[in-house]
SEPA-357090 format. One line per 10 residues: number of its first residue (from 1); for each residue z, y, x of C-alpha. Coordinates in pm, 1 decimal. Each point is the difference from the previous one (the first is absolute). Layout:
<atoms>
NUM) Z,Y,X ~ ...
</atoms>
This chain:
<atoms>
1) 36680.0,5370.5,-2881.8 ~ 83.5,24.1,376.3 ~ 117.2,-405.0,-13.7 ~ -343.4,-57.7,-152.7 ~ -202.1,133.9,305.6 ~ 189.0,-135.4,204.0 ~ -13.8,-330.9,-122.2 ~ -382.3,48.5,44.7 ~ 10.2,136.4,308.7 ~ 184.9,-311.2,130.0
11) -217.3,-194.4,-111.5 ~ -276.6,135.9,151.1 ~ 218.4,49.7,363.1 ~ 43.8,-392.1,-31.1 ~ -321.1,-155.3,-43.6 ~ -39.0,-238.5,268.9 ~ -333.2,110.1,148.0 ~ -99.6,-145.9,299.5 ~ -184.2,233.8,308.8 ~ -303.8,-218.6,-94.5
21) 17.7,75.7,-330.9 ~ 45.8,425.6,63.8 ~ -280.6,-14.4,189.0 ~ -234.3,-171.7,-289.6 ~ 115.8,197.2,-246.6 ~ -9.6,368.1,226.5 ~ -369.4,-132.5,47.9 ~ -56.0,-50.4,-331.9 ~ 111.5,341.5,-125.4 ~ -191.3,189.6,245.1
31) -318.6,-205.4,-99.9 ~ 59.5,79.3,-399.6 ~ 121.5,388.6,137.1 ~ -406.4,-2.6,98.0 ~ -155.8,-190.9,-269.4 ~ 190.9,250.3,-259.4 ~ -174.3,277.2,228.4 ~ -365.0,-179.9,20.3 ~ 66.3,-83.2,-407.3 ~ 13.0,406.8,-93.3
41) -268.8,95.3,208.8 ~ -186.8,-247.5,-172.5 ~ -30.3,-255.2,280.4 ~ -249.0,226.4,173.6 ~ -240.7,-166.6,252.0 ~ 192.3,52.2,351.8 ~ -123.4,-135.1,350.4 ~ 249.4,-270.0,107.2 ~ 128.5,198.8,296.7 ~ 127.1,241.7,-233.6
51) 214.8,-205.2,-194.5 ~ 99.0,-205.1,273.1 ~ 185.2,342.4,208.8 ~ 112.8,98.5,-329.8 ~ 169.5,-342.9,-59.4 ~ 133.5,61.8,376.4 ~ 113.1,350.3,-85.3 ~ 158.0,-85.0,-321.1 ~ 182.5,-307.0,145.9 ~ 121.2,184.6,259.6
61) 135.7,300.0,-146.3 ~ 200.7,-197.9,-235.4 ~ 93.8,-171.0,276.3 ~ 168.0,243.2,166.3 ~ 98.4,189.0,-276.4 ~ 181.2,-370.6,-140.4 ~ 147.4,-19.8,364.5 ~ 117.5,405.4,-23.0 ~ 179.8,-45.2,-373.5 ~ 192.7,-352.8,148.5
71) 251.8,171.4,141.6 ~ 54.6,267.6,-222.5 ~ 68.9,-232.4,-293.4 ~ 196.6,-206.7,234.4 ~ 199.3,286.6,62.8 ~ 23.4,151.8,-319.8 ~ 42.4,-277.0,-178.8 ~ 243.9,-152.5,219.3 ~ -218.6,-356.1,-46.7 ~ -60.3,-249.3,287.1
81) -358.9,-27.8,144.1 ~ -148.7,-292.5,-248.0 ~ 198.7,199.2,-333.9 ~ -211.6,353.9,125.4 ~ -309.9,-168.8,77.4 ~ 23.3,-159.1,-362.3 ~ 61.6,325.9,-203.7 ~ -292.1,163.1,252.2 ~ -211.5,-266.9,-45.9 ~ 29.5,38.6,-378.8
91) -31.6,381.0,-7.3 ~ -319.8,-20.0,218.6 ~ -113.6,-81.3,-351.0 ~ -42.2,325.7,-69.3 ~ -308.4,73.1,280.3 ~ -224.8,-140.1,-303.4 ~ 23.8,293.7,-221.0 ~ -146.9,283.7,140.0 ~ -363.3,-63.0,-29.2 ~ 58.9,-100.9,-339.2
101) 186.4,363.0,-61.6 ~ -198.2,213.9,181.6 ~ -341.2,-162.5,-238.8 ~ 122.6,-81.9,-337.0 ~ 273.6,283.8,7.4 ~ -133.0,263.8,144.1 ~ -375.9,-95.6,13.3 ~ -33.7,4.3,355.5 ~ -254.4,-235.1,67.0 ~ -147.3,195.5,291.3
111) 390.5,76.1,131.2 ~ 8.6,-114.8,370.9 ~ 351.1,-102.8,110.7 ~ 102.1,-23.7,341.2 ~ 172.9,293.0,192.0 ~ 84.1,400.0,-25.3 ~ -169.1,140.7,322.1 ~ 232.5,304.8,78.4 ~ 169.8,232.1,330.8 ~ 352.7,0.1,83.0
121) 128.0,296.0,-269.7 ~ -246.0,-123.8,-262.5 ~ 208.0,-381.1,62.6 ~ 313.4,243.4,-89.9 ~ -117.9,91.6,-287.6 ~ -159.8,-321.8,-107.2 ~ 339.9,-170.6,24.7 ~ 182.3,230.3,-279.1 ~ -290.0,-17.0,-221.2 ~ -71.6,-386.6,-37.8
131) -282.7,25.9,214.9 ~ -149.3,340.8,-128.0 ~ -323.2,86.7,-158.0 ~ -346.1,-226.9,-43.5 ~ 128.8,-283.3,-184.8 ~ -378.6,-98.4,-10.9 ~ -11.3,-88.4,399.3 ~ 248.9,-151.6,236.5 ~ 331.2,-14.6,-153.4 ~ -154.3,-70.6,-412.9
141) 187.6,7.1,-304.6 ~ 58.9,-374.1,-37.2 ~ 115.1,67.4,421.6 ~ 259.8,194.9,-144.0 ~ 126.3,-112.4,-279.3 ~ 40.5,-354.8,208.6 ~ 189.4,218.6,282.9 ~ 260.2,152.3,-328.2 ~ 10.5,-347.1,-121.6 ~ 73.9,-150.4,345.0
151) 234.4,302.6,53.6 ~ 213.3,-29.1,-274.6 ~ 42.8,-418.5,-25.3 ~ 114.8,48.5,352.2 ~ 237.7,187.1,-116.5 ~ 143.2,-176.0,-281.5 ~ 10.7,-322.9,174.0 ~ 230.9,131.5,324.2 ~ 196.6,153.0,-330.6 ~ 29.5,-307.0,-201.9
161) 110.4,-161.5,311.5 ~ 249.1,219.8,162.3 ~ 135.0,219.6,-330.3 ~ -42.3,328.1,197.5 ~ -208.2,271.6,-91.1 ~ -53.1,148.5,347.7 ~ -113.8,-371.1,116.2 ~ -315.9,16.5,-231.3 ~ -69.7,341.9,76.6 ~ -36.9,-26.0,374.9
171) -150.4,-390.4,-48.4 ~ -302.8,220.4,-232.3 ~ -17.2,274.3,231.7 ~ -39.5,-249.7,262.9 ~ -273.7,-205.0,-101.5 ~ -190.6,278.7,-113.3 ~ -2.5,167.8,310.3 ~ -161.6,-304.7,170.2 ~ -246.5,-33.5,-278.5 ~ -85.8,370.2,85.1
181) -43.0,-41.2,354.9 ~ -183.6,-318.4,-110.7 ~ -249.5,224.4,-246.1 ~ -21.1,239.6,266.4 ~ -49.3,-220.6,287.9 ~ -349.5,110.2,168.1 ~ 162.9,337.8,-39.2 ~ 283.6,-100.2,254.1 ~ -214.7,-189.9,213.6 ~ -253.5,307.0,33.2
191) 298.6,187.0,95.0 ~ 154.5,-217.3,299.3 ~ -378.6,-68.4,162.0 ~ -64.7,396.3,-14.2 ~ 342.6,93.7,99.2 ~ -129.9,44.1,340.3 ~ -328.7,160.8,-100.9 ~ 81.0,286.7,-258.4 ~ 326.5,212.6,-113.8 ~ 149.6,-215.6,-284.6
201) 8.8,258.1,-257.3 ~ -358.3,25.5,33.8 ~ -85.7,-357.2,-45.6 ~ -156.9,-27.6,-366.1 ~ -156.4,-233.3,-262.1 ~ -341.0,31.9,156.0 ~ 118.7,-72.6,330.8 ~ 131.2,-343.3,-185.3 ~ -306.3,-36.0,-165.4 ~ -214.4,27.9,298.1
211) 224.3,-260.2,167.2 ~ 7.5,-306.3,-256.7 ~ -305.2,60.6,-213.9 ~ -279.1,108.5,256.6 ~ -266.3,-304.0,115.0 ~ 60.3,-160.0,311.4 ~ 21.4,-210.6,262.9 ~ 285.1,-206.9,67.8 ~ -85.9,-213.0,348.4 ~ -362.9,-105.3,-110.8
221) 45.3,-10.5,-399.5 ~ -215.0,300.4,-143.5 ~ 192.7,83.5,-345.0 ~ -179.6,241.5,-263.6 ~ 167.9,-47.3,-287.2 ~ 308.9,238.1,-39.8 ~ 189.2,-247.4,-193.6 ~ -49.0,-260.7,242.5 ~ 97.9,233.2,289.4 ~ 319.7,62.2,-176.9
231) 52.5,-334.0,-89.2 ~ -34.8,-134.3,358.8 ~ 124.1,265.1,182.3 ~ 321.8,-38.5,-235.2 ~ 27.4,-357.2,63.2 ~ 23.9,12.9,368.1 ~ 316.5,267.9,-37.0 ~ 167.7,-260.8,-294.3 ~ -106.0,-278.7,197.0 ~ 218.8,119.8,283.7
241) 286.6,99.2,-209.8 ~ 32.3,-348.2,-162.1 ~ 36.4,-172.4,345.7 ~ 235.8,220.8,54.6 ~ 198.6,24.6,-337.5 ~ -53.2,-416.6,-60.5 ~ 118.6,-37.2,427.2 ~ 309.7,246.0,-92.3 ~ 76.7,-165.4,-347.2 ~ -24.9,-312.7,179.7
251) 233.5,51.8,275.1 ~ 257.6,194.2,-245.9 ~ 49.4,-302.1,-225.7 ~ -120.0,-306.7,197.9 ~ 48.1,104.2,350.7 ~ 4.5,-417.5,116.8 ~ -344.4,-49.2,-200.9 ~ -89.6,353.1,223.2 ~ 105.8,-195.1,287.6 ~ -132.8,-282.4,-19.1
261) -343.7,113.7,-98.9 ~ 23.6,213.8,306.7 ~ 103.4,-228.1,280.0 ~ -234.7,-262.3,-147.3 ~ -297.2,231.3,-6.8 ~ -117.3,-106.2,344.3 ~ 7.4,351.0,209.7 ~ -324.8,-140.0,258.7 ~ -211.8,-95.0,-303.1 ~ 128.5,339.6,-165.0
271) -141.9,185.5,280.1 ~ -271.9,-235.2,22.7 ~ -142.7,65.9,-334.9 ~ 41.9,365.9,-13.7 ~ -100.1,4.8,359.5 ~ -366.6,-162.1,-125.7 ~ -62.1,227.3,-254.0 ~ 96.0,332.9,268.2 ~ -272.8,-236.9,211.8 ~ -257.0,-47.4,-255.1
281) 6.2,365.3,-49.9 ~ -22.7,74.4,344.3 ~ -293.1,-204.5,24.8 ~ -209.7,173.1,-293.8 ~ 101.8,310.6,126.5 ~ -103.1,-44.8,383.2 ~ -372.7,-172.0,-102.0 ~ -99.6,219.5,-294.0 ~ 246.4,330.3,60.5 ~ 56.1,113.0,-365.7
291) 78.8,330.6,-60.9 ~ 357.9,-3.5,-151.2 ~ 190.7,296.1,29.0 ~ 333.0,-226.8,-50.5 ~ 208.6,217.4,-274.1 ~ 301.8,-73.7,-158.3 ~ -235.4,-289.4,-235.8 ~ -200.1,-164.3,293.1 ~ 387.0,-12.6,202.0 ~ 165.7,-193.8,-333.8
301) -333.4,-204.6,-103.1 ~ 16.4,-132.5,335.2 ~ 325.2,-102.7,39.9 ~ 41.7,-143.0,-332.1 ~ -279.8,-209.6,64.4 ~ 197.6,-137.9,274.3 ~ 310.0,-18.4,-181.8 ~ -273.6,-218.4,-271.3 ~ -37.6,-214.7,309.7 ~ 374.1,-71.4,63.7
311) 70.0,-79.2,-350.4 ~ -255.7,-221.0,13.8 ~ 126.4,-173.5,285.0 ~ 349.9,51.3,-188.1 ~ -157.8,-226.8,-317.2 ~ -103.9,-291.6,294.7 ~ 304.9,-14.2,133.9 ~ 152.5,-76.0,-360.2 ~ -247.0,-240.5,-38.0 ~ -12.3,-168.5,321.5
321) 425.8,-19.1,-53.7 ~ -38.4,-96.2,-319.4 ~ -155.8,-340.9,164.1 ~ 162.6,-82.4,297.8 ~ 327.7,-5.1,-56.6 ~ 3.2,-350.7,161.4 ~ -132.0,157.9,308.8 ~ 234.8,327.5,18.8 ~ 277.3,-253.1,-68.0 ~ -7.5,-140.8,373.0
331) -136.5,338.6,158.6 ~ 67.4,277.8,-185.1 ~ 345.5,-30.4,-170.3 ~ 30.8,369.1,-65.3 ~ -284.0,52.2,-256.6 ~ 129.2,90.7,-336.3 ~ -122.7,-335.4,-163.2 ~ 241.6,-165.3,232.9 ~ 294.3,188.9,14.1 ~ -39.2,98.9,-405.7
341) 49.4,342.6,45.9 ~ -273.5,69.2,-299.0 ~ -71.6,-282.0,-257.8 ~ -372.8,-151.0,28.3 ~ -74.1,138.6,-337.1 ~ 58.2,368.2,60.0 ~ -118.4,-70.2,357.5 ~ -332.0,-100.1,-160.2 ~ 17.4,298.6,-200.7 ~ 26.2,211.0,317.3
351) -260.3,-138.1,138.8 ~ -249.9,86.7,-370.7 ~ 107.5,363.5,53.6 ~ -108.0,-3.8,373.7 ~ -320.8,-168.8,-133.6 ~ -52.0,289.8,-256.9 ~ 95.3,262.2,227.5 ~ -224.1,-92.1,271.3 ~ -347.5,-27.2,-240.8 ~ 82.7,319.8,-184.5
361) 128.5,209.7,333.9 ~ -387.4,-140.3,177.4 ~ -181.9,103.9,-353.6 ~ 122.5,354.2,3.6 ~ -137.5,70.7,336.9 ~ -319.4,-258.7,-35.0 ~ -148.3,-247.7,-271.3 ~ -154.5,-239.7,293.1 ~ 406.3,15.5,213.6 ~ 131.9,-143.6,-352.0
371) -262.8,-324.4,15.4 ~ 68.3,-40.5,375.2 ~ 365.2,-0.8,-60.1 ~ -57.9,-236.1,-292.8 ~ -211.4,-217.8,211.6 ~ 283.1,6.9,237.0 ~ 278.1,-110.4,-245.1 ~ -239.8,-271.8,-97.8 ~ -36.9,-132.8,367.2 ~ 396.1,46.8,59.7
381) 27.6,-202.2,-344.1 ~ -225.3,-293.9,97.3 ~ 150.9,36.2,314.3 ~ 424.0,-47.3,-75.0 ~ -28.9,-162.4,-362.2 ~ -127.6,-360.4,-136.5 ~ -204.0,-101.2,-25.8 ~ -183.9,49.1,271.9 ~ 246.0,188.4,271.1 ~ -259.1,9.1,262.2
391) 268.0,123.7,222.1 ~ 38.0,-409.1,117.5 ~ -363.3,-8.0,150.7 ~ -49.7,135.4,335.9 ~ -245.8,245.6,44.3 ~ -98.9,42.6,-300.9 ~ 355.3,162.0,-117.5 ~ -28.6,219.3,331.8 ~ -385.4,100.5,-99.8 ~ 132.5,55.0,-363.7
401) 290.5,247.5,142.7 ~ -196.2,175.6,217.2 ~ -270.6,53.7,-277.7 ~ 228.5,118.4,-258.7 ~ 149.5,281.9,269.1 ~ -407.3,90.4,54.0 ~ 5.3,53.1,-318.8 ~ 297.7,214.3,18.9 ~ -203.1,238.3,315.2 ~ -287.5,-3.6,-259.5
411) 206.1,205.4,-232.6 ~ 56.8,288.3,221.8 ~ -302.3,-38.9,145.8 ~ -244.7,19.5,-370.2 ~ 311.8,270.1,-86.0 ~ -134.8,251.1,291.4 ~ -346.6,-89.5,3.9 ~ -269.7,225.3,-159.5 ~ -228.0,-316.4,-17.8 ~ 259.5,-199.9,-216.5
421) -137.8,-306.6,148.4 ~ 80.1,-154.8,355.1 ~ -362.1,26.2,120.7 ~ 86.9,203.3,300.0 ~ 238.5,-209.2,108.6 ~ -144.1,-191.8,325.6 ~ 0.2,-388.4,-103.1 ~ 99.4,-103.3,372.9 ~ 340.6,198.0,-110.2 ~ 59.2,-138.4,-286.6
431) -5.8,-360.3,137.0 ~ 256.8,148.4,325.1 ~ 242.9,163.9,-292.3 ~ -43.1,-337.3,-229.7 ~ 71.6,-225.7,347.2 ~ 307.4,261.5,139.4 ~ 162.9,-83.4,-326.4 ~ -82.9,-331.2,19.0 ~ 188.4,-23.7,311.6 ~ 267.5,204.9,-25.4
441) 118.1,-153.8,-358.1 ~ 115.0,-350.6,129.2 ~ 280.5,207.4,213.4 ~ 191.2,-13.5,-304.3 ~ 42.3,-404.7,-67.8 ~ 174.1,-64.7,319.8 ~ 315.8,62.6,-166.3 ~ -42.5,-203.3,-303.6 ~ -108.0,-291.4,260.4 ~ 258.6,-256.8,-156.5
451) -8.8,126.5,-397.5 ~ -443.5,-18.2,37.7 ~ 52.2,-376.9,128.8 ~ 213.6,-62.0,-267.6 ~ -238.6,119.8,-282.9 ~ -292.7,-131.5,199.4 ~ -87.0,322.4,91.0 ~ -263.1,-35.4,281.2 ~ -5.9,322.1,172.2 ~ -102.5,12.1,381.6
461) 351.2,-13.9,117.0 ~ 54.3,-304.7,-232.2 ~ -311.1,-193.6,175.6 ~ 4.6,114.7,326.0 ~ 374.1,28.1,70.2 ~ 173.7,337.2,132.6 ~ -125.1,40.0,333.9 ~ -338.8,-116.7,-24.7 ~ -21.7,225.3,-296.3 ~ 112.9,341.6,184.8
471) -207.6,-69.6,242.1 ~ -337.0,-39.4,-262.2 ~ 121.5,306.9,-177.3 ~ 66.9,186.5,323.5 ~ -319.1,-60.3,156.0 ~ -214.1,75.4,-333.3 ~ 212.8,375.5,-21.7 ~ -53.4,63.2,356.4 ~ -386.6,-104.4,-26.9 ~ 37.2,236.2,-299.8
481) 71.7,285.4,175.0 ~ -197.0,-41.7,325.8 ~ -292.1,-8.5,-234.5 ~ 129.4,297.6,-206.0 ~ -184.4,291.9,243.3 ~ -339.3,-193.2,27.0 ~ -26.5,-32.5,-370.9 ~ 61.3,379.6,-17.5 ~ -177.8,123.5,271.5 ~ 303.2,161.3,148.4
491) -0.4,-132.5,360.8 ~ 230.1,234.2,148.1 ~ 294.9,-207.9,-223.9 ~ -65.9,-308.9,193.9 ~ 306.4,-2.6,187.4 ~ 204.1,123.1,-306.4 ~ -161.5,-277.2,-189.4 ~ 139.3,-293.1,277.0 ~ 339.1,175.7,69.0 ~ 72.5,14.3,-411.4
501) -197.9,-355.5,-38.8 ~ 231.0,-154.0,308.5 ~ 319.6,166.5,-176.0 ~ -75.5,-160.9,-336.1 ~ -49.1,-381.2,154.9 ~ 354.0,63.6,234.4 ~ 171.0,67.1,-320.0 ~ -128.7,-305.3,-176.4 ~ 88.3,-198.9,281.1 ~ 337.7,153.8,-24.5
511) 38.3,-121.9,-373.9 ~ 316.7,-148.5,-49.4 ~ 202.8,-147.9,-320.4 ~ 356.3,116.0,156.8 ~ 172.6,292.7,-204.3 ~ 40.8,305.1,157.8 ~ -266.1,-16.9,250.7 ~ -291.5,336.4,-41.4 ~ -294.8,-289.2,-22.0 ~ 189.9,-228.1,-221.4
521) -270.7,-160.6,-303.6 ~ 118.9,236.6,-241.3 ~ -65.9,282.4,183.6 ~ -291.9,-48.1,228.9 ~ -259.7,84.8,-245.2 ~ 140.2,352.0,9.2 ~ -18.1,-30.6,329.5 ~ -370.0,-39.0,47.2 ~ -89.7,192.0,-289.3 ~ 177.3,267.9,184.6
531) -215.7,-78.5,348.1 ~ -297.3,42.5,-203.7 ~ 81.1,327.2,-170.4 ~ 83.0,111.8,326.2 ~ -345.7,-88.8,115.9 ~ -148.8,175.8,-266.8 ~ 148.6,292.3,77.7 ~ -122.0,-26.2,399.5 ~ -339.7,-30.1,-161.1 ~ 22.4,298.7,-228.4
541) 127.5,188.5,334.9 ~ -304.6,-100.2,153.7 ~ -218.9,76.8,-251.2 ~ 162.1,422.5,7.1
</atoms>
């Protein structure tokens, strides 16, 4: 009998299934997970914001949760990466049966299933009792029975695979104390954000309660519904934890692909990006002063709108080295395409889950940041790919850029805004912010001089030569900032405004393609990004 499972279980450990492939079917399980759910209530009428955080919830517990059991059954069942994400994969299966167990079982059909609310002993208790008492709410009957199910397969599989006893024992034990902490999660959270705030012992279910199912306000999104509050409040904890699990998983098992999607991320457009959306919501928040009272939700809603904004800029970069291979060939000779340190398939693939990432992180924290970043990856498409690739017409690719990184400000901006609409936002500014970008972006062709020439390319530096370009760019940066306090109405940072605008056109003039040097190509956009963040920071000193 034990040859027979096995058999079956190699099988299953040695389907080829590509990372493309995973991610359509994971997809495709959450979305029947929630049509199962919509098909025993009925397919009650629901406003499309609710099932669009509860699709974001959903996926993103699972998520982690997938990410969580990977290395257990790794472990346990002493299986390479691909062999435990197979068997996983398969036993996800089982996330379809509650809903159907808790209705046609035990005629639940007004059972809600998410989490057991509880303090720190109650937790204790929970743990030896499967969860404890009302099966109705939280943790339900179908919960349950998946969690014994779960549980005990666990089990058997490191069993069947190893021969020892002990080895399925602690592989169960393990797996269902993660999918108690898991079930319990809000619980835990409630706990470390009160730590400092109340005695431990004295931290109860309400107090969890009042923390992930009360209305509010995250940044300027009024939320009423206390699903939808637990839904989104939810999602910006799991959203975290899957960087973090899918950045650790990564670097475990393909610490080059980590590598190279690190040093190929571009750290000056990194900054850059996050940088606009830190500006945007600067803006909203100096012309129409909100009242946010920046808890633990408003801290991660914001941030993981700017980590939205990096992987969108992430998703470009894909694309744009997806098509100009011809280009990097000549100047930049250590992108992965060139040196094949990932395969253009799975490279592509990379570059789908950056796409993903960066439209569901935005939606979580605003409906109108997920269209802006959309319109972005559209403009960053039309902009790298055939084709069009507008990138080979001056101007017009620099206008495009610059637009597409306005659009990126607009997202913190409409994110802290109680208007939700950038009608406060002084028209003379936007045309300075659309223009700075405008002028700072062609900074970074000067290194891919020969490669743009090549391709036909026709970026400034391409039409104008080297010096005559630096010299353009320079002046427009320095004009830039000299006009920076006028357009304010901050006189008194004249003088900061020519000292920073004078730095900025030295180091351009300093450009230089020799290795080594601080204003080498490569690295002189950091250079003046770092002049002008510098500048800010004068300004905000003025402005105290």
């Amino acid at each position: 009998m034990r040859a027979v499972f096995l058999r079956a279980i190699h099988s299953l450990e040695n389907m080829p299934i590509s990372l493309g492939s995973f991610l359509a079917a994971f997809f495709c399980l959450i979305i029947f997970r929630l049509v199962i759910e919509g098909a025993v209530e009925l397919f009650a009428a629901r406003p499309f914001s609710y099932i669009f955080f509860q699709f974001i919830h959903t996926l993103l517990f699972f998520l982690c949760s997938y990410l969580l059991f990977l290395p257990v059954i790794e472990r346990f069942g002493k299986a390479s990466l691909s062999q435990a994400a197979n068997i996983l994969l398969f036993g996800f299966l089982i996330i379809l049966t509650p809903p159907l167990i808790d209705t046609y079982i035990f005629g639940g059909a007004a059972f809600w299933s998410f989490y057991e609310f509880d303090g720190l002993k109650g937790l204790f208790v929970r743990y030896f009792t499967l969860f404890g008492d009302t099966p109705e709410i939280g943790i339900t009957y179908g919960v349950r029975i998946e969690v014994v199910i779960v549980t005990l397969g666990t089990a058997l599989y490191a069993f069947l695979k190893s021969g020892k006893v002990l080895f399925g024992l602690l592989a169960g034990l393990t797996l269902y104390s993660l999918l108690f902490v898991l079930g319990t999660m809000p619980s835990w959270l409630t706990l470390a954000i009160l730590a400092f705030q109340k005695n431990l012992f004295a931290i109860s279910h309400t107090d969890v309660a009042g923390l992930f199912l009360s209305p509010e306000t995250i940044l300027s999104k009024q939320i009423d519904n206390l699903r939808t509050v637990l839904h989104i409040k939810m999602s910006l904890f799991y959203a975290w934890f899957a960087i973090i699990l899918g950045a650790a998983l990564l670097w475990r098992k393909q610490r080059a692909h980590f590598l190279a999607l690190f040093w190929n991320a571009r750290f000056p457009q990194v900054i850059y990006h996050s940088g606009l959306v830190f500006l945007g919501a600067a803006l909203a928040w100096l012309l129409e002063r909100p009242m946010l009272l920046w808890n633990i939700f408003d801290i991660l809603a914001l941030l993981l709108l700017a980590a939205a904004a990096v992987f969108a800029w992430l998703a470009s970069v894909v694309a744009n080295d997806l098509y100009d291979m011809r280009i990097d060939a000549k100047t930049n000779a250590d992108r992965p395409l060139i040196v094949g340190s990932i395969d253009p398939v799975l490279f592509r693939t990379y570059g789908i889950i950056f796409f993903i990432a960066s439209l569901l992180f935005a939606g979580i924290v605003s409906f109108s940041a997920l269209l802006l970043l959309l319109a972005y990856q559209a403009i960053a498409w039309i902009y790298s790919a055939p084709p069009f690739r507008l990138k080979r017409i001056p101007v017009l690719a620099t206008l495009l850029a610059a637009f597409a990184g306005f659009l990126v400000l607009a997202c913190g901006f409409l994110a802290i805004s109680p208007s939700q609409n950038l009608g406060s936002l002084p028209l003379p500014l936007l045309f300075f912010l659309i223009g700075a970008y405008a002028a700072l972006l062609p900074i970074k062709d000067f290194k891919d001089i020969a490669g743009d020439r090549a391709d036909h390319v026709y970026t400034l530096p391409v039409l104008l030569g080297e010096v005559r370009a630096k010299r353009l760019i320079g002046s427009l940066l320095f004009l830039f900032f000299a006009a920076s306090p006028s357009l304010l109405n901050m006189q008194k940072a004249f003088l900061p405004s020519l000292f920073f605008g004078s730095l900025a056109y030295w180091s351009l003039q300093k450009g230089t393609s020799q290795k080594g040097s601080l204003f080498t190509y490569t690295k002189i956009p950091g250079v003046i990004l770092g002049i002008a963040i510098f500048y800010g920071f004068a300004l905000a000193l003025l402005l105290l």
